[in-house]
C-alpha positions as CSV (number, residue, x, y, z in Angstrom):
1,X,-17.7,2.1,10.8
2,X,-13.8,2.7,11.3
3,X,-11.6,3.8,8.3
4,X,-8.2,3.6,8.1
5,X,-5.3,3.5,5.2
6,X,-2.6,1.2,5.7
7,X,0.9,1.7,4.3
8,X,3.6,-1.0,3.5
9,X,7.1,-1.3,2.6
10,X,7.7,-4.3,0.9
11,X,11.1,-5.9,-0.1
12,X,12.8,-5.0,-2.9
13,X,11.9,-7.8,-6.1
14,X,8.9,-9.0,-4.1
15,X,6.2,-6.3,-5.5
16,X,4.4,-8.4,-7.9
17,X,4.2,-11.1,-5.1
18,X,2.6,-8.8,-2.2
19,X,0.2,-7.2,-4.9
20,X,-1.0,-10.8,-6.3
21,X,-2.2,-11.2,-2.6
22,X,-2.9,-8.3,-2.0
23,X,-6.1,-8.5,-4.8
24,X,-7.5,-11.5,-3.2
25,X,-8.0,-10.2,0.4
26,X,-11.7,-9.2,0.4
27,X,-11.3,-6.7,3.0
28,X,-9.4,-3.9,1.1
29,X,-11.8,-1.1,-0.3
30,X,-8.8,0.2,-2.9
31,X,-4.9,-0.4,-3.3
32,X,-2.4,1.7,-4.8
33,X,1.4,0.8,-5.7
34,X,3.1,4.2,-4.6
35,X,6.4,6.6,-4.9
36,X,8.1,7.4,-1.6
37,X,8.4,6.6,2.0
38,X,6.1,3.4,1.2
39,X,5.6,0.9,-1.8
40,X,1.9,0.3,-0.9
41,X,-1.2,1.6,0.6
42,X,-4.5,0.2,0.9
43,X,-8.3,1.0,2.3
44,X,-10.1,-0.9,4.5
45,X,-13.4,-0.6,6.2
46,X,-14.1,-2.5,9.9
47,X,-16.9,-2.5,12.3
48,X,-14.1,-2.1,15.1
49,X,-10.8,-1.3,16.1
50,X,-10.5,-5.2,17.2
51,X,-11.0,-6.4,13.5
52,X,-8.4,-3.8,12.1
53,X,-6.0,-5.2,14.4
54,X,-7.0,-8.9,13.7
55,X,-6.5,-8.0,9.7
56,X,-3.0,-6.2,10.0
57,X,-1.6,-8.6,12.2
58,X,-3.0,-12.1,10.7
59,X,-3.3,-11.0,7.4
60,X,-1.2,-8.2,6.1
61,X,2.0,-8.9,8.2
62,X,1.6,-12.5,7.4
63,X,2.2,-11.5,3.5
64,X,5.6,-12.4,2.0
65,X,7.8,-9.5,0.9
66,X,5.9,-7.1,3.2
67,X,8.6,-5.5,5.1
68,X,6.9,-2.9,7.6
69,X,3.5,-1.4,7.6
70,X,2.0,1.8,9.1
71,X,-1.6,2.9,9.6
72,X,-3.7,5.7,9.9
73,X,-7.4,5.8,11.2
74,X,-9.7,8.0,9.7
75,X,-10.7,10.7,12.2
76,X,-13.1,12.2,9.6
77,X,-14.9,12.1,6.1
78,X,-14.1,15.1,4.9
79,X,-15.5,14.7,1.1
């Protein structure tokens, strides 16, 4: 199972927008609206490095108003 958080910028007057899609994407484990260098950041769980790939690039970079997105893989479960 591979981890990983993914972070967005969205633009400005298009929150509401992303998050409304945001909430219907299966995939996501948890999302949080947030304060600093991002506006967004999300959990998802995937089998593979393939199917995060296919879901950033055909899902989340397809959404309106997002504006740039960053990831991180989980290296380890710590808690």
């Amino acid at each position: 199972m591979l981890s990983a958080y993914i972070m967005m910028k969205l633009h400005v007057g298009k929150d509401e927008e992303v998050f409304a899609k945001i909430e219907r994407l299966k995939e996501i484990k948890e999302a949080n609206a947030t304060y600093g260098a991002f506006d967004l950041v999300v959990k998802v769980d995937f089998k593979n490095i393939e199917e995060l790939d296919r879901f950033i690039f055909e899902e989340i970079r397809r959404i309106p108003g997002v504006a740039e997105t960053s990831s991180m893989i989980v290296a380890k479960k710590i808690v």
